[in-house]
LUMMAR-570195 format. One record per residue: residue number from 1; y, x, z of N, C-alpha, C, O in turn. Coordinates in nm, 4 decimals. Layout:
(bapa NUM, (Y, X, Z), (Y, X, Z), (Y, X, Z), (Y, X, Z)),
...
END
This chain:
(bapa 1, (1.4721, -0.9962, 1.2006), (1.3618, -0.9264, 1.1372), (1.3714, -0.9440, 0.9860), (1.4184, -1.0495, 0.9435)),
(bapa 2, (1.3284, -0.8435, 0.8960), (1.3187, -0.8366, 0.7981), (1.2436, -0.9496, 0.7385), (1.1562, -0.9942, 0.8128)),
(bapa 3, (1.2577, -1.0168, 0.6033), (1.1693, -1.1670, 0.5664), (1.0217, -1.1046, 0.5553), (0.9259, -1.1801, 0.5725)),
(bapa 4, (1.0068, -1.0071, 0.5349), (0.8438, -0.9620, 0.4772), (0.7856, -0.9485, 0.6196), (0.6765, -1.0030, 0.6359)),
(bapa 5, (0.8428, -0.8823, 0.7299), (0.7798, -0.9250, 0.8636), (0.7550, -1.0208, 0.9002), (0.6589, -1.0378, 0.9752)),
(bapa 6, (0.8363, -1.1209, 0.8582), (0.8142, -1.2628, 0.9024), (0.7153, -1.3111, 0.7791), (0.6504, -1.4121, 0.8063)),
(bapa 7, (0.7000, -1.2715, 0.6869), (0.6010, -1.3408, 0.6002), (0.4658, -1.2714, 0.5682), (0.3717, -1.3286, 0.5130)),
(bapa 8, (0.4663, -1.1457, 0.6078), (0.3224, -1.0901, 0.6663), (0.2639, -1.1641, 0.7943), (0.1540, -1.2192, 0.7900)),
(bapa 9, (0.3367, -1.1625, 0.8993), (0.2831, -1.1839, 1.0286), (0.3506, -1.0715, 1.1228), (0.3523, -0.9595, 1.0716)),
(bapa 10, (0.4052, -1.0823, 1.2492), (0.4642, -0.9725, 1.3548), (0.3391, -0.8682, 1.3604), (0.3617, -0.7473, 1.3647)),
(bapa 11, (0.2180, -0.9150, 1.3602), (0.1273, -0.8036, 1.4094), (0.0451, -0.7262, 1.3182), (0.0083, -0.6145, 1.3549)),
(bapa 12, (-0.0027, -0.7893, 1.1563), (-0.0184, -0.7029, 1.0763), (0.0790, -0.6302, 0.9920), (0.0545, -0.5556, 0.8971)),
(bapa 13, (0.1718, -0.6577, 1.0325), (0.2988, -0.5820, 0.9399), (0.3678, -0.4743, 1.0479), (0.3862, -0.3582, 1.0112)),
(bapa 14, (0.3999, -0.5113, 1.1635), (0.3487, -0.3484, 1.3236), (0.2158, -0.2671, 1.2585), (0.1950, -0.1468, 1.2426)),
(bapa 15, (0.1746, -0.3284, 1.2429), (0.0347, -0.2466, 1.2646), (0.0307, -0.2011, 1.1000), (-0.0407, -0.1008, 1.1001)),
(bapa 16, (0.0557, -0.2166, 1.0191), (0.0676, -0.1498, 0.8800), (0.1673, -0.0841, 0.9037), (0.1206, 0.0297, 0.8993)),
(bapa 17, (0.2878, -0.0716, 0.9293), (0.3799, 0.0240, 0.9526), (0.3409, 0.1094, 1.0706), (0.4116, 0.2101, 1.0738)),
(bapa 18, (0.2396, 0.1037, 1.1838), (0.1925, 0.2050, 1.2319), (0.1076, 0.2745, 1.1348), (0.1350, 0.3942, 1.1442)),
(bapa 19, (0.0108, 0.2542, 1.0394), (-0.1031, 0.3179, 0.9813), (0.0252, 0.3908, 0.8772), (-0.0086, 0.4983, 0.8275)),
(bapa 20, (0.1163, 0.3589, 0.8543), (0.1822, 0.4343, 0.7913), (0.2665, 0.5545, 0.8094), (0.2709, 0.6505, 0.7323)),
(bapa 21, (0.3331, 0.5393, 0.9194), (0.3535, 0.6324, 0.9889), (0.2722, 0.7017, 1.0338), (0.3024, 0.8202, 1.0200)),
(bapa 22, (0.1926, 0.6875, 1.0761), (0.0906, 0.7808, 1.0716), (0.0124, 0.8656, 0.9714), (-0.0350, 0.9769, 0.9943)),
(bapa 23, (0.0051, 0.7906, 0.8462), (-0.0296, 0.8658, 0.7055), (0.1209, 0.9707, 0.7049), (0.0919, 1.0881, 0.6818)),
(bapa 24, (0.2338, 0.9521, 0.7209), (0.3312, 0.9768, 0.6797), (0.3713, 1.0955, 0.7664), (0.4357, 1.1851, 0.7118)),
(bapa 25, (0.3349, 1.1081, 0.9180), (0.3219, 1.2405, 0.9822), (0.2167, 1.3268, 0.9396), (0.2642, 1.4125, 0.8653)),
(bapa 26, (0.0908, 1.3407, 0.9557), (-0.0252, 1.3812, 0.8999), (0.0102, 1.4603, 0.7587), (-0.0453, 1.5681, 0.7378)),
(bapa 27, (0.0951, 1.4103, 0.6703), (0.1402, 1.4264, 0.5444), (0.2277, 1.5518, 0.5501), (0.2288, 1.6474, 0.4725)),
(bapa 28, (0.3092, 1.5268, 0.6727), (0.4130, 1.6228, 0.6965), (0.3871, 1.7112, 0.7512), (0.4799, 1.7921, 0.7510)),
(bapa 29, (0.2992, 1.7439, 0.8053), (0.2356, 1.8309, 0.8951), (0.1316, 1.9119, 0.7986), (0.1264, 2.0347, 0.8060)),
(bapa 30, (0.0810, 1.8672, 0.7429), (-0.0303, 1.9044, 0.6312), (0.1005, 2.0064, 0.5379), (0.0899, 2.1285, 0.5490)),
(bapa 31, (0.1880, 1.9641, 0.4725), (0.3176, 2.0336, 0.4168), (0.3642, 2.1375, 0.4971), (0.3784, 2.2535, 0.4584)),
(bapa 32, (0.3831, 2.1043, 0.5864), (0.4825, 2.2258, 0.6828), (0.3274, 2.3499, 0.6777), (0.3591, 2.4607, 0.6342)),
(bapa 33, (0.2328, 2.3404, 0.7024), (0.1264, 2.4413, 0.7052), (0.0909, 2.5044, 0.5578), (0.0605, 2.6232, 0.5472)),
(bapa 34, (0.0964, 2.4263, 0.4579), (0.0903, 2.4907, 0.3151), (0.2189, 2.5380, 0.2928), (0.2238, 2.5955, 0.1841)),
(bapa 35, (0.3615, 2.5368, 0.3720), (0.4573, 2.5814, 0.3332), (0.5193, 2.7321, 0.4397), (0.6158, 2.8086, 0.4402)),
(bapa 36, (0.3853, 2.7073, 0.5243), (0.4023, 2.8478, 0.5557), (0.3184, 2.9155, 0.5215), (0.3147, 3.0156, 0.5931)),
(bapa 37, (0.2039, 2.9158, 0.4055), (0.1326, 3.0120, 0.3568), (0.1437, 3.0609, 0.2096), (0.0611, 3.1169, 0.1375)),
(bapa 38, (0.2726, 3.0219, 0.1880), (0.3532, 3.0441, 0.0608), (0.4756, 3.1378, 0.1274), (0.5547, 3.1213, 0.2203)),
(bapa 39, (0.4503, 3.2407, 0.0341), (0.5472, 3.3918, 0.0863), (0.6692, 3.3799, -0.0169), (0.7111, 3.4519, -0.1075)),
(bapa 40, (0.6999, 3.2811, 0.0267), (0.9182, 3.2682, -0.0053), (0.9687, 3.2061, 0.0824), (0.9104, 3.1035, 0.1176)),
(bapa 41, (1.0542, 3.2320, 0.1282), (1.1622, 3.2318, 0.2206), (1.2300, 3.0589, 0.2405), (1.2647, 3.0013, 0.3437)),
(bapa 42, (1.2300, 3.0121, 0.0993), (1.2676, 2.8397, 0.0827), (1.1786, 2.8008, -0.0258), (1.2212, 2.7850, -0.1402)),
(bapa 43, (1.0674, 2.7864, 0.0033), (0.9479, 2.7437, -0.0685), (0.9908, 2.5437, -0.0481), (1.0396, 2.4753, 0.0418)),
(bapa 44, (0.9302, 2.5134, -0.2084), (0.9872, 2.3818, -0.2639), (0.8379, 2.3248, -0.2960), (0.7356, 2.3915, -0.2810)),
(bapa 45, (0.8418, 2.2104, -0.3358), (0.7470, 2.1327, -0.3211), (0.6955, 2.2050, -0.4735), (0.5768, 2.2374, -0.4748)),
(bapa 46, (0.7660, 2.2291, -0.5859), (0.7073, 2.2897, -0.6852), (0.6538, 2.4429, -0.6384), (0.5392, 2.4672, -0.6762)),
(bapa 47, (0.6900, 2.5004, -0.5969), (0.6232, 2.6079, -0.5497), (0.4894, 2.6189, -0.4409), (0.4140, 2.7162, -0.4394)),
(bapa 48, (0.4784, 2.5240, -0.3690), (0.3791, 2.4964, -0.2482), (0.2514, 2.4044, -0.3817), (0.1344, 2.4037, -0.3434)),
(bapa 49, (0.2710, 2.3568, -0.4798), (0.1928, 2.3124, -0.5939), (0.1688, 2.4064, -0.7288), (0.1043, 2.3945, -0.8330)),
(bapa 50, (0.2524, 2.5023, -0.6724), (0.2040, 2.6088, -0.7971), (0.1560, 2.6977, -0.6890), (0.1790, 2.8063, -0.7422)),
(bapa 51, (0.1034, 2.7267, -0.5699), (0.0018, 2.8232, -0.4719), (-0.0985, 2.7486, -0.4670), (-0.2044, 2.8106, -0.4769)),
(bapa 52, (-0.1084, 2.6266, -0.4543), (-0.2396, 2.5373, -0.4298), (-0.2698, 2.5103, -0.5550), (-0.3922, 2.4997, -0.5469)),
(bapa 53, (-0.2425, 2.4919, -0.6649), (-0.3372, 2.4688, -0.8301), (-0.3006, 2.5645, -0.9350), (-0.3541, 2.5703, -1.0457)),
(bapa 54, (-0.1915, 2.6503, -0.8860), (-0.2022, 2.7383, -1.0422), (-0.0255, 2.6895, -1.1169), (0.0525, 2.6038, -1.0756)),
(bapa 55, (-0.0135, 2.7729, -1.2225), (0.0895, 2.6835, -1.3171), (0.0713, 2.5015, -1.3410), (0.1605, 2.4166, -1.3405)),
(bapa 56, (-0.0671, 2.4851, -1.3595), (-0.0462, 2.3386, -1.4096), (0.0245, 2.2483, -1.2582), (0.0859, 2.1416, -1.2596)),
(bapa 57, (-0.0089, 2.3310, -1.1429), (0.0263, 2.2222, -1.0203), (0.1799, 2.2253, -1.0163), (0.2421, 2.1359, -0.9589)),
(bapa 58, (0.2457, 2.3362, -1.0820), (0.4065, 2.3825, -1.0643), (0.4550, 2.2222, -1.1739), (0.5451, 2.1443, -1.1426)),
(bapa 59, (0.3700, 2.2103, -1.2947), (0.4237, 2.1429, -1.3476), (0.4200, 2.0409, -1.3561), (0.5173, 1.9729, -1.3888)),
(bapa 60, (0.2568, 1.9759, -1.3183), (0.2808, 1.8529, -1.2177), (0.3805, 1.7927, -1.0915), (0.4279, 1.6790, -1.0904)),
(bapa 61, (0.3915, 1.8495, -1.0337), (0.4699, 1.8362, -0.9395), (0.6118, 1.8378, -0.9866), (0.6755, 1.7510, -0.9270)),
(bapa 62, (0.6903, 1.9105, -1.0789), (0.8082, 1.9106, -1.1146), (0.7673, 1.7530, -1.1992), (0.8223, 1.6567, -1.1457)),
(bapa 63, (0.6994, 1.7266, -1.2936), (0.7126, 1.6067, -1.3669), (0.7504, 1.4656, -1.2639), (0.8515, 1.3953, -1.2657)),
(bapa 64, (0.6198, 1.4555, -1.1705), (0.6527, 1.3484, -1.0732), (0.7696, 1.3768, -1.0339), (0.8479, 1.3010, -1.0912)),
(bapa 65, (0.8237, 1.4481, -0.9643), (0.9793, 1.4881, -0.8957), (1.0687, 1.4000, -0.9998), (1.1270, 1.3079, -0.9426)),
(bapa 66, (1.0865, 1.4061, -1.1061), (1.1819, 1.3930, -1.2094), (1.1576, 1.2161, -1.2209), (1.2507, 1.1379, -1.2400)),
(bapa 67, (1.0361, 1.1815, -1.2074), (0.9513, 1.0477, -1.2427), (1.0214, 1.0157, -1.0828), (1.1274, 0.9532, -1.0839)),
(bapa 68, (0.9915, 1.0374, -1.0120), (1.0507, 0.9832, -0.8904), (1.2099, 0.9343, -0.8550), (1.2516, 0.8368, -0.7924)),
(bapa 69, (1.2702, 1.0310, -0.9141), (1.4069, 1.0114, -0.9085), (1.4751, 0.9390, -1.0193), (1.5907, 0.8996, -1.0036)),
(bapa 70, (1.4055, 0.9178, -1.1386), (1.4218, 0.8207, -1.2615), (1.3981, 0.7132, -1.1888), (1.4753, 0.6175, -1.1964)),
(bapa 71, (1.3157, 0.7112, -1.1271), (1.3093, 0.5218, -1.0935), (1.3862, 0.5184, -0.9244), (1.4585, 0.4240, -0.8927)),
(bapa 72, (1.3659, 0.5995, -0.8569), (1.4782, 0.5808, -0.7811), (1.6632, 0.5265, -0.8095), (1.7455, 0.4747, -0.7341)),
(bapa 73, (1.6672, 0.5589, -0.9170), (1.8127, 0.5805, -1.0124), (1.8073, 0.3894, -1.0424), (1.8931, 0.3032, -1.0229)),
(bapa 74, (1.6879, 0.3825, -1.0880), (1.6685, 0.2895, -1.2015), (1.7251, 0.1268, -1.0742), (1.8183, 0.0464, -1.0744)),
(bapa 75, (1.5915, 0.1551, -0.9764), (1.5971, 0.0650, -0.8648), (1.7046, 0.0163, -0.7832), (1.7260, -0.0976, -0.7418)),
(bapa 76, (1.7961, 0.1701, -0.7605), (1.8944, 0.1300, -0.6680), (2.0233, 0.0720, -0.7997), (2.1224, 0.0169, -0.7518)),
(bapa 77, (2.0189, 0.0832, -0.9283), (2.0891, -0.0206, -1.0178), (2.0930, -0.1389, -1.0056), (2.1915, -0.2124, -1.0131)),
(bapa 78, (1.9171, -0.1811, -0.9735), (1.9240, -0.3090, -0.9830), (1.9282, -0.4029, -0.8296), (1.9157, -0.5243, -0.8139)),
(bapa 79, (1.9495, -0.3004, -0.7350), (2.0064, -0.3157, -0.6518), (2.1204, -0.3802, -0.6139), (2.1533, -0.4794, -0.5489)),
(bapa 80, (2.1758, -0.2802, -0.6836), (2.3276, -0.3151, -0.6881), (2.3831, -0.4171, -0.8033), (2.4830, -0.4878, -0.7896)),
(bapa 81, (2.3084, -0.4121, -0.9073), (2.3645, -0.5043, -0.9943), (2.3281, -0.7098, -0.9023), (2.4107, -0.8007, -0.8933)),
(bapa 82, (2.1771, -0.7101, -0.8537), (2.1566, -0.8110, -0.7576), (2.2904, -0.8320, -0.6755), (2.3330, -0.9475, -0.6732)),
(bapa 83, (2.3579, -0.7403, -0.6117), (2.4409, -0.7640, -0.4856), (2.5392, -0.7860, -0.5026), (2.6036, -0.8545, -0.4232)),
(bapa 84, (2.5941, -0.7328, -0.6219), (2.7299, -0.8006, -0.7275), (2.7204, -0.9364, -0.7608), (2.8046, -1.0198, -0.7275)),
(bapa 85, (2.6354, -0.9563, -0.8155), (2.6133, -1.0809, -0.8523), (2.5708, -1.2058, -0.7568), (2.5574, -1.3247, -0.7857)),
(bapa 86, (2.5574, -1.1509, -0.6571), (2.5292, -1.2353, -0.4986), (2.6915, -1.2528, -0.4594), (2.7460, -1.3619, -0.4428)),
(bapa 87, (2.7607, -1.1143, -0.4475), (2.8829, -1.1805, -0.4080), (2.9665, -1.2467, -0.5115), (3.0552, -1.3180, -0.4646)),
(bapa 88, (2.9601, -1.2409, -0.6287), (3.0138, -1.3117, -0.7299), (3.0359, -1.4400, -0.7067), (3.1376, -1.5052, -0.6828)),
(bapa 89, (2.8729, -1.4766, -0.7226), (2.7683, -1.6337, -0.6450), (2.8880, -1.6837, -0.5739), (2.9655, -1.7694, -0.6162)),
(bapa 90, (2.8979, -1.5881, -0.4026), (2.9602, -1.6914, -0.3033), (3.0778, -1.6828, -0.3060), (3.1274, -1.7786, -0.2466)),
(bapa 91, (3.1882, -1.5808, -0.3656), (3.3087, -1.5633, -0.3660), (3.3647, -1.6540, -0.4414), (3.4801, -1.6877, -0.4148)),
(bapa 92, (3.2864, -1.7208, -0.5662), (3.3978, -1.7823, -0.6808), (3.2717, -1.8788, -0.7636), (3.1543, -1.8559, -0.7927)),
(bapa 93, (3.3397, -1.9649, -0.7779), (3.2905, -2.0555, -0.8505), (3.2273, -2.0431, -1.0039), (3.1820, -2.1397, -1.0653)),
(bapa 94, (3.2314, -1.9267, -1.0475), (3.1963, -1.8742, -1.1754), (3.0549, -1.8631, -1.1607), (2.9937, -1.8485, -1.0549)),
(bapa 95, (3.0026, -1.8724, -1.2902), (2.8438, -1.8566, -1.3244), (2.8240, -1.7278, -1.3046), (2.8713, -1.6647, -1.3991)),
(bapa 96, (2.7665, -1.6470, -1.2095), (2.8181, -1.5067, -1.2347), (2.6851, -1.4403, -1.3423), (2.6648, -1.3206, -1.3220)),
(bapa 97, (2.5929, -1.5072, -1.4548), (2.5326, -1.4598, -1.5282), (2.6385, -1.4555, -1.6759), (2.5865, -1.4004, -1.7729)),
(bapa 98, (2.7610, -1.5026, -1.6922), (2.8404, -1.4850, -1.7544), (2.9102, -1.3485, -1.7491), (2.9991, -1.3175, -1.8283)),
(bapa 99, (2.8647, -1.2682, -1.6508), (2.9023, -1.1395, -1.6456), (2.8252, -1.0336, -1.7083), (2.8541, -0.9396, -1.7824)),
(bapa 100, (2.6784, -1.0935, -1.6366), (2.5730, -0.9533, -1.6163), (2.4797, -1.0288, -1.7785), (2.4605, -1.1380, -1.8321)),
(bapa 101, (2.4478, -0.8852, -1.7976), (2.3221, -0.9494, -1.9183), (2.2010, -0.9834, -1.8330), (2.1675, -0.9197, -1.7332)),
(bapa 102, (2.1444, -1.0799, -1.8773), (1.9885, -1.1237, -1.8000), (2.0219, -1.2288, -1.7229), (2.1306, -1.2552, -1.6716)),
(bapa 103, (1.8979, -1.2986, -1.7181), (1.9054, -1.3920, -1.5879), (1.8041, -1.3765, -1.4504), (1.7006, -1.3123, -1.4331)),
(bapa 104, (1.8768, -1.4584, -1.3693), (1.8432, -1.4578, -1.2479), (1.7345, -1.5633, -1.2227), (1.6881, -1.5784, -1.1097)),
END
C-alpha cells in the first residue's frame, strides 16, 4: 500500500478515495451533457466554457489549461530530479547534492 494509506488509516483514505471518485464521475457526466449541447463536432473544454459564460469563460478556461500544464511540467521535474538523486544516493558513494543545485 501506498505510505499515505497507511498514514491516513485503511478506512478513511477507501472512503476519501470513494467520495472522490464519485465527485470525479458526477464531473464527467455533468461534461459529457454540456458537451453535447455545444453544436461542434469536437467541442474542447475551451469551447464548452465559452457556451456556458460567454468570451470571458473561453478565456478562463484556456488560462487554467496553460496554469495546469505549467505546473504539471514543473512537478513531474521535480520528480524526476528526486529519483536521480535517490539512485545516485544508493548506486555510489557520492554526495549526490554535489550534482543537483539545492538541498535535500
Amino acid at each position: 500500500m501506498p505510505i499515505y494509506v497507511c498514514n491516513g488509516g485503511y478506512v478513511f483514505s477507501f472512503g476519501a478515495m470513494l467520495i472522490i471518485f464519485f465527485f470525479t464521475l458526477y464531473s464527467l457526466l455533468k461534461l459529457i451533457e454540456a458537451r453535447a449541447k455545444v453544436n461542434k463536432p469536437c467541442a474542447s473544454y475551451s469551447d464548452i466554457a465559452e457556451e456556458a459564460f460567454g468570451e470571458t469563460g473561453r478565456l478562463v478556461a484556456d488560462i487554467l489549461l496553460v496554469l495546469l500544464q505549467y505546473v504539471y511540467v514543473i512537478s513531474l521535474n521535480f520528480f524526476v530530479v528526486d529519483t536521480i538523486r535517490s539512485v545516485i544516493d544508493e548506486v555510489s558513494d557520492t554526495n549526490p547534492n554535489s550534482f543537483f543545485v539545492g538541498k535535500k
